[in-house]
N, C-alpha and C positions, 0 to 999 in steps of 0.2 A: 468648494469643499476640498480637504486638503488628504491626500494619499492617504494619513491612517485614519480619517474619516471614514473613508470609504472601506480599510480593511473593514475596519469597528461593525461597521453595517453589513459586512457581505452575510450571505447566510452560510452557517457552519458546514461541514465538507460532508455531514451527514444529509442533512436535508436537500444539500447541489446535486449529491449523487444519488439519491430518491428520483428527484426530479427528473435527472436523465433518461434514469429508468424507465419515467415515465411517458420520457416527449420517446427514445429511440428503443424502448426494449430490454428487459434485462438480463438476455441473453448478448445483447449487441453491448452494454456495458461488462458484463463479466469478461464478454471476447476480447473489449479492447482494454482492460484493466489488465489481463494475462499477455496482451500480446508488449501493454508498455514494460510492463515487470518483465517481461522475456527480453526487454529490449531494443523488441520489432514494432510497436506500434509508433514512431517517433511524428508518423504525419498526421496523426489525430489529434489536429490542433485545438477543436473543438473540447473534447472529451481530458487533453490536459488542462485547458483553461478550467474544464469543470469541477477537477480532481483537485490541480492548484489553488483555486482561486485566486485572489488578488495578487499572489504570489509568483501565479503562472508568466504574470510580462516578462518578470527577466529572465526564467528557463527558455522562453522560447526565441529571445533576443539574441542571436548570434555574437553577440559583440559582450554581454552576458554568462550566459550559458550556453545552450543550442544542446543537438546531438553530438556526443563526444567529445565535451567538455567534462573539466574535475567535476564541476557541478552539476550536471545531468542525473547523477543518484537521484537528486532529488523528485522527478519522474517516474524515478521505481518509485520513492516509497507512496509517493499520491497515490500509485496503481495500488501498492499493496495496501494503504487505507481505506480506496473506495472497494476492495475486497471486503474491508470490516460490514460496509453498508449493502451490498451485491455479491453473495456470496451465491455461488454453484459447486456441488464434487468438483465439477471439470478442471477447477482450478488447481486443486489437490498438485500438483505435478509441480505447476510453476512457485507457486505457495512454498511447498516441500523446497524447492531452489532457491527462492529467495531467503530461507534460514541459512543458507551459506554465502551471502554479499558478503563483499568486502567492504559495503557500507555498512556501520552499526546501525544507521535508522530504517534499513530495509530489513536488515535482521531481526530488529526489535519490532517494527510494524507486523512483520511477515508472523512472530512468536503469539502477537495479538490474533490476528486472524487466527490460528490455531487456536487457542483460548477461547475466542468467543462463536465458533462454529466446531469445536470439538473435532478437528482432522485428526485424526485417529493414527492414520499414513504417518503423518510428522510427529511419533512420539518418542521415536531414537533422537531425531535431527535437534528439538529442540528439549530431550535429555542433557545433549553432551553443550546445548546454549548455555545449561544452567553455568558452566564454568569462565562463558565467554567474559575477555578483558572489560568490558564494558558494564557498569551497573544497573544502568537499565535495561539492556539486553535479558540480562542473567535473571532480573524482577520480573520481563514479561513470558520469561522462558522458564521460569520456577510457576508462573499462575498457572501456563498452558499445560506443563505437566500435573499439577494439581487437579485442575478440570477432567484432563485424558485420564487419569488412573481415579478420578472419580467415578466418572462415567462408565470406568471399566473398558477402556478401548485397548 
């Protein structure tokens, strides 16, 4: 079976991140979804494999990516995606931070999660998104404010 076989077949980052939920907790997945988005979760090797997917070998590949590599963003944004799926308040805080990455895909992940859990906290942060360089930033930062001043937050 050949590597994008096996992407093809993996199951989607929604239903991985359910599952975790299921086998450790979904308190124990929001914790380590805010502590990778913080930064600080980099030895939960488990929980990125789950976030990434088939994706995750070469994040975790020293020779790759690793920790503290240009490429490592991409470990936030998995964190801030399985937010989409595992969401808690508690997160609010790290959430609210990652609308300011200097990656645009944590930005724009981070604009989602506000959008589809209505963070009310991030309704300044991802106001002033609306302008960010980036177009899809500015698309998921225009929905989340939509939602929030729907909602009346």
């Amino acid at each position: 079976m050949t590597e994008q076989r096996r992407t093809v077949d993996a199951p989607p980052p929604r239903a991985r991140v359910l599952a975790e939920c299921a086998r450790r907790g979904h308190t124990a997945v929001v914790d380590g979804c805010v502590a990778l988005l913080e930064g600080a979760g980099d030895g939960d090797v488990q929980l990125i494999v789950v976030l990434g997917g088939p994706a995750a070998s070469w994040a975790l590949d020293p020779s790759e990516g690793g920790p503290g590599s240009s490429r490592w963003y991409w470990v936030r944004v998995w964190a801030a995606r399985g937010l989409l799926w595992a969401w808690d308040p508690r997160a609010t805080t790290a959430i609210v931070a990652a609308l300011h990455d200097p990656a645009w895909r944590v930005r724009e992940l981070a604009a989602k999660v506000v959008a589809r859990h209505l963070v009310g906290d991030a309704l300044a942060a991802v106001t002033v998104l609306r302008t960010d360089p980036v177009p899809r930033v500015r698309a998921a930062a225009h929905r989340a404010v939509v939602g929030l001043t729907a909602a009346g937050a």
